[in-house]
mmCIF file of the N, C-alpha and C atoms, coordinates in Angstrom:
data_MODEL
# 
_entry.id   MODEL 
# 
loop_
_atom_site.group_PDB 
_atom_site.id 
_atom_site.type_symbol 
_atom_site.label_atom_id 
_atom_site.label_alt_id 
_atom_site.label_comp_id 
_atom_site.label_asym_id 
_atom_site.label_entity_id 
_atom_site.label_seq_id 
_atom_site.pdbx_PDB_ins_code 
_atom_site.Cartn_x 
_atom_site.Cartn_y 
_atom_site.Cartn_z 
_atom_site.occupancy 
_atom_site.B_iso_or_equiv 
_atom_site.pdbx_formal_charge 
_atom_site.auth_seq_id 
_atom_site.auth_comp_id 
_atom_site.auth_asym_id 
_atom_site.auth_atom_id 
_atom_site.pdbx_PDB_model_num 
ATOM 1   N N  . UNK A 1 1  ? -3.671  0.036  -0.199 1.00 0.00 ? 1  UNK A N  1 
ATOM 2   C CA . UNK A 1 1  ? -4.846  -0.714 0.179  1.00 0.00 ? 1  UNK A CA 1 
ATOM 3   C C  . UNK A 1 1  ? -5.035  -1.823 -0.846 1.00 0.00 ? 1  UNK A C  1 
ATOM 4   N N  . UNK A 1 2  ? -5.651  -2.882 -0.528 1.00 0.00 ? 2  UNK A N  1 
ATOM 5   C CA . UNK A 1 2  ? -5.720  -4.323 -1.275 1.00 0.00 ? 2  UNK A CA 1 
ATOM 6   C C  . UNK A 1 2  ? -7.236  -4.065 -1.957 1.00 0.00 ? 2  UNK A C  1 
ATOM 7   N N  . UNK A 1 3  ? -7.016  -4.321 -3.495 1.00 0.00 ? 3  UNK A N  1 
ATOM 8   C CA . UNK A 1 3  ? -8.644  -4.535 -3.996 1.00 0.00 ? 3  UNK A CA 1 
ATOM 9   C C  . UNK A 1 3  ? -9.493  -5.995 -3.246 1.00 0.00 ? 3  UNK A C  1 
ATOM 10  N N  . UNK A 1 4  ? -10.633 -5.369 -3.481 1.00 0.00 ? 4  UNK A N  1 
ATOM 11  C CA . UNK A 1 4  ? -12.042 -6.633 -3.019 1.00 0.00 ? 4  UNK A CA 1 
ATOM 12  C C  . UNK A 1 4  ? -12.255 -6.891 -4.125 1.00 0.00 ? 4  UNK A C  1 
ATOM 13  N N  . UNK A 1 5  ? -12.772 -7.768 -3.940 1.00 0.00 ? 5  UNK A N  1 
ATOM 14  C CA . UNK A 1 5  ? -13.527 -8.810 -4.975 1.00 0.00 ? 5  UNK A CA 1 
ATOM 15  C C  . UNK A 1 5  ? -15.020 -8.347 -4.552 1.00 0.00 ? 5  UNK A C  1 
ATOM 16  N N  . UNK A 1 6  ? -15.581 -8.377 -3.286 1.00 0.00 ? 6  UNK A N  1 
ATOM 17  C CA . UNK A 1 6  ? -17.200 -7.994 -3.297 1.00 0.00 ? 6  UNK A CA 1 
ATOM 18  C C  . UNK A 1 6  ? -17.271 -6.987 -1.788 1.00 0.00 ? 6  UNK A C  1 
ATOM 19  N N  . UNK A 1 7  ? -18.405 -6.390 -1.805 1.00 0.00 ? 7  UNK A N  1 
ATOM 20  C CA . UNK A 1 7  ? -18.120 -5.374 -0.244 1.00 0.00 ? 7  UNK A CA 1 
ATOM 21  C C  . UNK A 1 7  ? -17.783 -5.931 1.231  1.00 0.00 ? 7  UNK A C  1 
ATOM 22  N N  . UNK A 1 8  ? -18.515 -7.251 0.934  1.00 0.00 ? 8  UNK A N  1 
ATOM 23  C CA . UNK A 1 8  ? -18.356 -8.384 2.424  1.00 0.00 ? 8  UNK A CA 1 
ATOM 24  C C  . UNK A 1 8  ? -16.456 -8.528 2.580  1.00 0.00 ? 8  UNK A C  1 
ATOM 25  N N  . UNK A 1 9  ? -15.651 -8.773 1.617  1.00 0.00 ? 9  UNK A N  1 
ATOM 26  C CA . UNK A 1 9  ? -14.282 -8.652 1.594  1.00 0.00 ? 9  UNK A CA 1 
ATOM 27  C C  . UNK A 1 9  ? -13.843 -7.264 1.573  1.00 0.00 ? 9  UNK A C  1 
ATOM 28  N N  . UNK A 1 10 ? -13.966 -6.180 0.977  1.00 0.00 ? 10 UNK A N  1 
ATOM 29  C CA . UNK A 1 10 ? -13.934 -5.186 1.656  1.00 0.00 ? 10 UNK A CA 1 
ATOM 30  C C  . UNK A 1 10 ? -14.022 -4.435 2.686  1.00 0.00 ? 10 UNK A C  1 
ATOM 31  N N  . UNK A 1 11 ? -15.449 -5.435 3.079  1.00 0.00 ? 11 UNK A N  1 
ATOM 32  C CA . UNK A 1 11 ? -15.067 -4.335 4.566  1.00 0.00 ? 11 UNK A CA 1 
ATOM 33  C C  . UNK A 1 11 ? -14.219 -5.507 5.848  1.00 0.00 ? 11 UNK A C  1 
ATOM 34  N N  . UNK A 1 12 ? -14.160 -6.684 5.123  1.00 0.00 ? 12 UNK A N  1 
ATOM 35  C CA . UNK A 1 12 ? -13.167 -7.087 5.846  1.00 0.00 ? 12 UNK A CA 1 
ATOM 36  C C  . UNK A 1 12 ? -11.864 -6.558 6.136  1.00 0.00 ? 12 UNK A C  1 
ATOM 37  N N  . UNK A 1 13 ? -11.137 -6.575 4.691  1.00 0.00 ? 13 UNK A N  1 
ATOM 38  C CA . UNK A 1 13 ? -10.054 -5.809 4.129  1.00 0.00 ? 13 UNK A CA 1 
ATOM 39  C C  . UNK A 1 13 ? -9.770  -4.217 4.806  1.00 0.00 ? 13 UNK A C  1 
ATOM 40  N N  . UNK A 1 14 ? -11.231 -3.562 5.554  1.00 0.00 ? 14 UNK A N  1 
ATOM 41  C CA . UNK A 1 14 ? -10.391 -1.935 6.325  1.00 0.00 ? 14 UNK A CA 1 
ATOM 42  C C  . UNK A 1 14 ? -10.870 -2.371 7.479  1.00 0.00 ? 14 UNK A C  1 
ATOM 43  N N  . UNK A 1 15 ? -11.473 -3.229 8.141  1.00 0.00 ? 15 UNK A N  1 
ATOM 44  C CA . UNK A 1 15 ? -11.618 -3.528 9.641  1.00 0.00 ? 15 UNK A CA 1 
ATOM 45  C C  . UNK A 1 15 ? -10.005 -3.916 10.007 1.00 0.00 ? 15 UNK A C  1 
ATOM 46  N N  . UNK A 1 16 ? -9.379  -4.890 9.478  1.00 0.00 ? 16 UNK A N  1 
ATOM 47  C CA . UNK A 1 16 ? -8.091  -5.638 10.019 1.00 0.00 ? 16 UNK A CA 1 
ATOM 48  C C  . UNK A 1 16 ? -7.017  -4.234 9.977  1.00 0.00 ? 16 UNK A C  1 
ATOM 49  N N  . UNK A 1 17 ? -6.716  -2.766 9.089  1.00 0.00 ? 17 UNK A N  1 
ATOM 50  C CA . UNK A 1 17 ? -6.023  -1.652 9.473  1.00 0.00 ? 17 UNK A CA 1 
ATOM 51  C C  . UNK A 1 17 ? -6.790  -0.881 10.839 1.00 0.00 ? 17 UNK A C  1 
ATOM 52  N N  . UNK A 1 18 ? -8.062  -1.311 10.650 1.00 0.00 ? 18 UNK A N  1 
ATOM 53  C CA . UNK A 1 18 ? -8.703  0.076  11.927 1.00 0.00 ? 18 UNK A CA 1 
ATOM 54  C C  . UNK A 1 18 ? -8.700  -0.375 12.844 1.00 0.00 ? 18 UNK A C  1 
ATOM 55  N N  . UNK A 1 19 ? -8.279  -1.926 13.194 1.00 0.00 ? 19 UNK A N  1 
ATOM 56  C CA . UNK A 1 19 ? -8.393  -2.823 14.637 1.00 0.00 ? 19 UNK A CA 1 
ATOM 57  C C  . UNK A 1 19 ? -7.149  -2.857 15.113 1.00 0.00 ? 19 UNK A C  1 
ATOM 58  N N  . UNK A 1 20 ? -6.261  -2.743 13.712 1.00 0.00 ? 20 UNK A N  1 
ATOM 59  C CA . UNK A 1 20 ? -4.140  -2.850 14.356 1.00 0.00 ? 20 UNK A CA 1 
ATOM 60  C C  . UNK A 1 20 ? -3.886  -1.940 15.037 1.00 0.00 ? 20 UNK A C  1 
ATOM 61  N N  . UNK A 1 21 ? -3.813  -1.682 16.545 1.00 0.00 ? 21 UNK A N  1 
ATOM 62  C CA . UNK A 1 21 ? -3.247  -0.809 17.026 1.00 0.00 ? 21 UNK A CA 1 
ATOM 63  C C  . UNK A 1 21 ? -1.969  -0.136 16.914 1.00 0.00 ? 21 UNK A C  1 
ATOM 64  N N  . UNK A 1 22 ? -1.132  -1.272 16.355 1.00 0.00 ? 22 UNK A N  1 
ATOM 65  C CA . UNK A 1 22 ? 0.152   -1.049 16.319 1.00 0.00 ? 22 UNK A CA 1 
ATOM 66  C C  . UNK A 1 22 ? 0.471   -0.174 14.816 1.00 0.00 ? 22 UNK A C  1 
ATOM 67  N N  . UNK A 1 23 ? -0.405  -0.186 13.958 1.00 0.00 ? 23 UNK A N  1 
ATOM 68  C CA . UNK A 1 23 ? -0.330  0.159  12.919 1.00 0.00 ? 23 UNK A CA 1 
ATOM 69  C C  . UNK A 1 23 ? -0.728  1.898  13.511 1.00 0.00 ? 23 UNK A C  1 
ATOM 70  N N  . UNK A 1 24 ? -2.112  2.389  14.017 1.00 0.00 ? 24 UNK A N  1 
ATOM 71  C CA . UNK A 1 24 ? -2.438  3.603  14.407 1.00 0.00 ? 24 UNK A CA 1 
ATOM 72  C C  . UNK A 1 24 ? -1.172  4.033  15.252 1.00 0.00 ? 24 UNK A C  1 
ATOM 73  N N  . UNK A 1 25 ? -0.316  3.044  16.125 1.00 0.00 ? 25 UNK A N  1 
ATOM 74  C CA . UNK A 1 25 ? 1.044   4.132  16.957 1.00 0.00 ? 25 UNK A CA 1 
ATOM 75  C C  . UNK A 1 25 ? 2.083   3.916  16.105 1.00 0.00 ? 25 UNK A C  1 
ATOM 76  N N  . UNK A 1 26 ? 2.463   3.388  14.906 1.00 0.00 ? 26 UNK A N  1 
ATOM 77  C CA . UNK A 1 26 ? 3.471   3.850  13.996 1.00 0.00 ? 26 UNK A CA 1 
ATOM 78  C C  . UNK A 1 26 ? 2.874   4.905  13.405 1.00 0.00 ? 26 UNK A C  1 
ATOM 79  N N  . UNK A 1 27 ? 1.766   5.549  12.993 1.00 0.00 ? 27 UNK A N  1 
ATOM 80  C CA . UNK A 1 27 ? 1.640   6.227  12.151 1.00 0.00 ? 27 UNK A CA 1 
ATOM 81  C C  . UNK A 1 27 ? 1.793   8.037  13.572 1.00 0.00 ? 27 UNK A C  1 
ATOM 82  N N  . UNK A 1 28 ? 0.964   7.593  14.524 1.00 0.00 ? 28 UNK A N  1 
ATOM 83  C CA . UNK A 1 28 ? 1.574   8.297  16.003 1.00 0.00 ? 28 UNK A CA 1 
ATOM 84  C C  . UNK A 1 28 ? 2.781   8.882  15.871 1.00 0.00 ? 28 UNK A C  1 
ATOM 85  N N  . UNK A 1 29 ? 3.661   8.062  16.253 1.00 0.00 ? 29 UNK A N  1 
ATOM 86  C CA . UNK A 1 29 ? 4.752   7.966  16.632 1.00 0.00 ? 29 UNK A CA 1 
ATOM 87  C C  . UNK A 1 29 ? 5.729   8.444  15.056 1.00 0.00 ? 29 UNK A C  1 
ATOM 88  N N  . UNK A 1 30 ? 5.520   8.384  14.146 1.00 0.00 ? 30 UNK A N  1 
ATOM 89  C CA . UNK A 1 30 ? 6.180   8.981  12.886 1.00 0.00 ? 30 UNK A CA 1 
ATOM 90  C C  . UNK A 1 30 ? 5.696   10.496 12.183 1.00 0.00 ? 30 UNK A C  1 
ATOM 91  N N  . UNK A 1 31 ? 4.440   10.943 13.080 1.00 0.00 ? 31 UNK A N  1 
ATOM 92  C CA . UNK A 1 31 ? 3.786   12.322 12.989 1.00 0.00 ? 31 UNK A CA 1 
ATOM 93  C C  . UNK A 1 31 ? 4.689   12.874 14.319 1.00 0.00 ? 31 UNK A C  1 
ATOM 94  N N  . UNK A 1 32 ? 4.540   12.164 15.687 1.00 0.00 ? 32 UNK A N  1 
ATOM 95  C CA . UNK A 1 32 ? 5.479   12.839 16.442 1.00 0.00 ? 32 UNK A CA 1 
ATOM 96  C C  . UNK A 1 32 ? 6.872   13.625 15.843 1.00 0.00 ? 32 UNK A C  1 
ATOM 97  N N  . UNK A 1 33 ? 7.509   12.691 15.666 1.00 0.00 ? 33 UNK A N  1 
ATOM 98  C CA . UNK A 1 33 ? 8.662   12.451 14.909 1.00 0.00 ? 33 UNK A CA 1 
ATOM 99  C C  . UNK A 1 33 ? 8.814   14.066 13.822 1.00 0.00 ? 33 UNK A C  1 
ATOM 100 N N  . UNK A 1 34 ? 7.866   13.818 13.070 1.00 0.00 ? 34 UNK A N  1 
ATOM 101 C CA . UNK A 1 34 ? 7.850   14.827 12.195 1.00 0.00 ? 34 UNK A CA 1 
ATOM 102 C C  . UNK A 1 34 ? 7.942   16.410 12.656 1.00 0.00 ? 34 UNK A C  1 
ATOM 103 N N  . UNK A 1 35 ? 6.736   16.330 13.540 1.00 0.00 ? 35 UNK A N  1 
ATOM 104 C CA . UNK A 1 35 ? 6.559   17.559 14.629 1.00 0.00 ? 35 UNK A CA 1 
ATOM 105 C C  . UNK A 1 35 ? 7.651   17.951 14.805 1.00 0.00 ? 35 UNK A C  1 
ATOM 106 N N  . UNK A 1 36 ? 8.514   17.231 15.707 1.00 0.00 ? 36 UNK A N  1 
ATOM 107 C CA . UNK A 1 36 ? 9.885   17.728 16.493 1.00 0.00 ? 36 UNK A CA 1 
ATOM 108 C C  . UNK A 1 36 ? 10.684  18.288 15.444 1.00 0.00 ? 36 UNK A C  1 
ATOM 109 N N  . UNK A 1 37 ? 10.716  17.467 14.487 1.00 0.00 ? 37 UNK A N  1 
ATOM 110 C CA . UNK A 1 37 ? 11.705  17.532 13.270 1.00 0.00 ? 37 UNK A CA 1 
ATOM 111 C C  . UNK A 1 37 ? 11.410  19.709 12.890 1.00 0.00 ? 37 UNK A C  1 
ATOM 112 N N  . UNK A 1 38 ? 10.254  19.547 12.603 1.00 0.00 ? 38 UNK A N  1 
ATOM 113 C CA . UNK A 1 38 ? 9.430   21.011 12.246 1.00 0.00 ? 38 UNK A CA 1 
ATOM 114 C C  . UNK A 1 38 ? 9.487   21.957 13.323 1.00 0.00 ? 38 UNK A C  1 
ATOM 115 N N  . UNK A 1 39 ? 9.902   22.042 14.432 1.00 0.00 ? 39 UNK A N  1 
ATOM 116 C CA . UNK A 1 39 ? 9.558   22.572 15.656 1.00 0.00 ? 39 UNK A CA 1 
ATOM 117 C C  . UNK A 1 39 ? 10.521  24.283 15.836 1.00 0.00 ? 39 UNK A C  1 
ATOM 118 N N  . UNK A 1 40 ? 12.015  23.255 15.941 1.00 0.00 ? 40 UNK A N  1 
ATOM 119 C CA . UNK A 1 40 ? 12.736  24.002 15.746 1.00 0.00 ? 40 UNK A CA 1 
ATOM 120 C C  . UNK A 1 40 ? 13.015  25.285 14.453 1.00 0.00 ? 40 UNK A C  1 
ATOM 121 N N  . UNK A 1 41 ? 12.869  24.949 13.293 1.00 0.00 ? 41 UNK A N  1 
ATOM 122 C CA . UNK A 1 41 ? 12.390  25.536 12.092 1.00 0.00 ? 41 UNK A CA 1 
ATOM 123 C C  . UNK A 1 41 ? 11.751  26.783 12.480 1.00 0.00 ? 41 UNK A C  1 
ATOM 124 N N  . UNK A 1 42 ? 10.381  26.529 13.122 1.00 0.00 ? 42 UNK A N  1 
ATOM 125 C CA . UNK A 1 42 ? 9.231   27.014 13.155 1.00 0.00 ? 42 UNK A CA 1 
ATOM 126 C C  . UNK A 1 42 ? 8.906   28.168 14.149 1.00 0.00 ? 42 UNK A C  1 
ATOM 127 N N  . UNK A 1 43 ? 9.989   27.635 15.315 1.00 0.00 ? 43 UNK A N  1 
ATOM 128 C CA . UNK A 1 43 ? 10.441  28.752 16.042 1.00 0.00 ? 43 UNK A CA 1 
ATOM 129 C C  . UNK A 1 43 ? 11.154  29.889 15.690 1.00 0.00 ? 43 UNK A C  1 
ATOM 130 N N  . UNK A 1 44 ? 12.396  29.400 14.767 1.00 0.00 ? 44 UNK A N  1 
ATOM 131 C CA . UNK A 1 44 ? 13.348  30.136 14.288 1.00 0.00 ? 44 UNK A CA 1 
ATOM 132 C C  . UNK A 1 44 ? 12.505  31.393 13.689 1.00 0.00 ? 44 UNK A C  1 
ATOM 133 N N  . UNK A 1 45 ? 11.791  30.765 12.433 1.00 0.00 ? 45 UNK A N  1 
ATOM 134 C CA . UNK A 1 45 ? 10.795  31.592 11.718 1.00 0.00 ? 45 UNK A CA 1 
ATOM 135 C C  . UNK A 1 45 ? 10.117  32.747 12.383 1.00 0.00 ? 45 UNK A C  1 
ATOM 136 N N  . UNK A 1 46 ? 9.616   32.156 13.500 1.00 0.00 ? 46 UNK A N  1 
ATOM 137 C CA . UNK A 1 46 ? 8.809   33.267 14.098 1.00 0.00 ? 46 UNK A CA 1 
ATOM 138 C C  . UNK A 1 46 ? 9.421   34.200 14.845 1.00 0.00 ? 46 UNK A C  1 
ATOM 139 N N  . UNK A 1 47 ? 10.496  34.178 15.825 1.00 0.00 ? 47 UNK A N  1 
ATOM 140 C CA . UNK A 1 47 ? 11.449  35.309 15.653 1.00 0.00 ? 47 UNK A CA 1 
ATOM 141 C C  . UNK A 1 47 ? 11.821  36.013 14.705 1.00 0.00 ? 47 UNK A C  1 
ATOM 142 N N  . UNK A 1 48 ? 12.080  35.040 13.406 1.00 0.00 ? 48 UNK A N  1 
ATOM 143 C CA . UNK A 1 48 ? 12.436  35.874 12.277 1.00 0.00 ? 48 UNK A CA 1 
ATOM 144 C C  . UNK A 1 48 ? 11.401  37.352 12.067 1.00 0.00 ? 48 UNK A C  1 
ATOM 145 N N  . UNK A 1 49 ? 10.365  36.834 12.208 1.00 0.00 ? 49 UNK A N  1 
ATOM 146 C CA . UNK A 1 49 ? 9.109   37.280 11.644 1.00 0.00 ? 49 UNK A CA 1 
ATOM 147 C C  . UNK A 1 49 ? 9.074   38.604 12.505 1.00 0.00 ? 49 UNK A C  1 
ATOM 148 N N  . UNK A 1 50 ? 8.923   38.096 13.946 1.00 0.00 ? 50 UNK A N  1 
ATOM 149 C CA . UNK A 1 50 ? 8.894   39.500 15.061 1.00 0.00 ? 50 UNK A CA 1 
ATOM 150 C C  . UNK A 1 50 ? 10.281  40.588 14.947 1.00 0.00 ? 50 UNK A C  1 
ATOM 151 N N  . UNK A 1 51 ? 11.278  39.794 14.363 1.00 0.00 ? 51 UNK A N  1 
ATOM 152 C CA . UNK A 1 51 ? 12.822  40.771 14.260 1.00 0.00 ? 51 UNK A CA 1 
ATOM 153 C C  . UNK A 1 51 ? 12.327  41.728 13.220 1.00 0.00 ? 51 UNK A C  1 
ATOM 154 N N  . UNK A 1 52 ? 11.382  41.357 12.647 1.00 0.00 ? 52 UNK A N  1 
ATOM 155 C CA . UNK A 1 52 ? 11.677  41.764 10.886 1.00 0.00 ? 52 UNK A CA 1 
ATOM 156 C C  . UNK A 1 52 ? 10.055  43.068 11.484 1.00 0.00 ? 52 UNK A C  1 
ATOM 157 N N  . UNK A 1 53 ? 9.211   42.400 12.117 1.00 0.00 ? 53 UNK A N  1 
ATOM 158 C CA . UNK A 1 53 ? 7.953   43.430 12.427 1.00 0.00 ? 53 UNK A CA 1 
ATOM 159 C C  . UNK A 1 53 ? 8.637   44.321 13.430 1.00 0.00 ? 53 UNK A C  1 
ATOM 160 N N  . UNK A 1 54 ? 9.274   44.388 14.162 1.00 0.00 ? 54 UNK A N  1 
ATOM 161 C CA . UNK A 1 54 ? 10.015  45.263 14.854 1.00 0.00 ? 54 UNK A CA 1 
ATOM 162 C C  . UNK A 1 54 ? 10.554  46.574 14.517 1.00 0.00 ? 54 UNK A C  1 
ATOM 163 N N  . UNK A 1 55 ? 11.295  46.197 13.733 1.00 0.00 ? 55 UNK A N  1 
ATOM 164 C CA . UNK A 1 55 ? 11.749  46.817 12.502 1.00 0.00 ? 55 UNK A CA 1 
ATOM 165 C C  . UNK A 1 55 ? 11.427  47.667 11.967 1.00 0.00 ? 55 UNK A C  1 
ATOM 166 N N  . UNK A 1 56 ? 10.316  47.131 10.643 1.00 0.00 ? 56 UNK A N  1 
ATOM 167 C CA . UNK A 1 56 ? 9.408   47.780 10.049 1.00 0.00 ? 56 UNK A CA 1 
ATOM 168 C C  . UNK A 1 56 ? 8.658   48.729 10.738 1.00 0.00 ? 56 UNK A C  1 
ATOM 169 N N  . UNK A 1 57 ? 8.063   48.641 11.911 1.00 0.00 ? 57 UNK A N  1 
ATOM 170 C CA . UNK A 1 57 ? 7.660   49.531 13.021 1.00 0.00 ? 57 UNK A CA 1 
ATOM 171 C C  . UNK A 1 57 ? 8.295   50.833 13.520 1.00 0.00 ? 57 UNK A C  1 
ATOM 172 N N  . UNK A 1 58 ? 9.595   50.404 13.567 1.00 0.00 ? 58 UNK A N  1 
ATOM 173 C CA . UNK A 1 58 ? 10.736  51.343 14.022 1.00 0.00 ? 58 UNK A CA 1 
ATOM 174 C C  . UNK A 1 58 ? 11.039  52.539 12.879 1.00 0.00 ? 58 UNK A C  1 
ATOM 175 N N  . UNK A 1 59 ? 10.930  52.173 11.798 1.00 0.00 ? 59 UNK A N  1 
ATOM 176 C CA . UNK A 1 59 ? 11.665  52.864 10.398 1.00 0.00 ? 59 UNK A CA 1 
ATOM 177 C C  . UNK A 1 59 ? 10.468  53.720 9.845  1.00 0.00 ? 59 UNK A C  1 
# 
């Protein structure tokens, strides 16, 4: 973020990020991104988790 000099430039300075749309769907679109990335992982895990409570149950 860019320093102000007084609040009138400041709040200039976060209106022009909260008005860029394009700025809110890169940040979208690179959380998507992330998600998917985590997804698979996350699944794995949780089988892990039920193989392993299964288990423990059984014994």
């Amino acid at each position: 973020m860019l320093a102000s000099v007084s609040p009138e430039q400041m709040s200039m300075t976060m209106q022009q990020p909260m008005n860029d749309e394009s700025l809110w769907q890169m940040h979208a679109s690179a959380a998507t991104l992330t998600a998917a990335l985590q997804l698979a992982g996350f699944e794995v895990a949780h089988d892990l988790r039920r193989i392993l409570l299964r288990i423990s149950e059984e014994g």
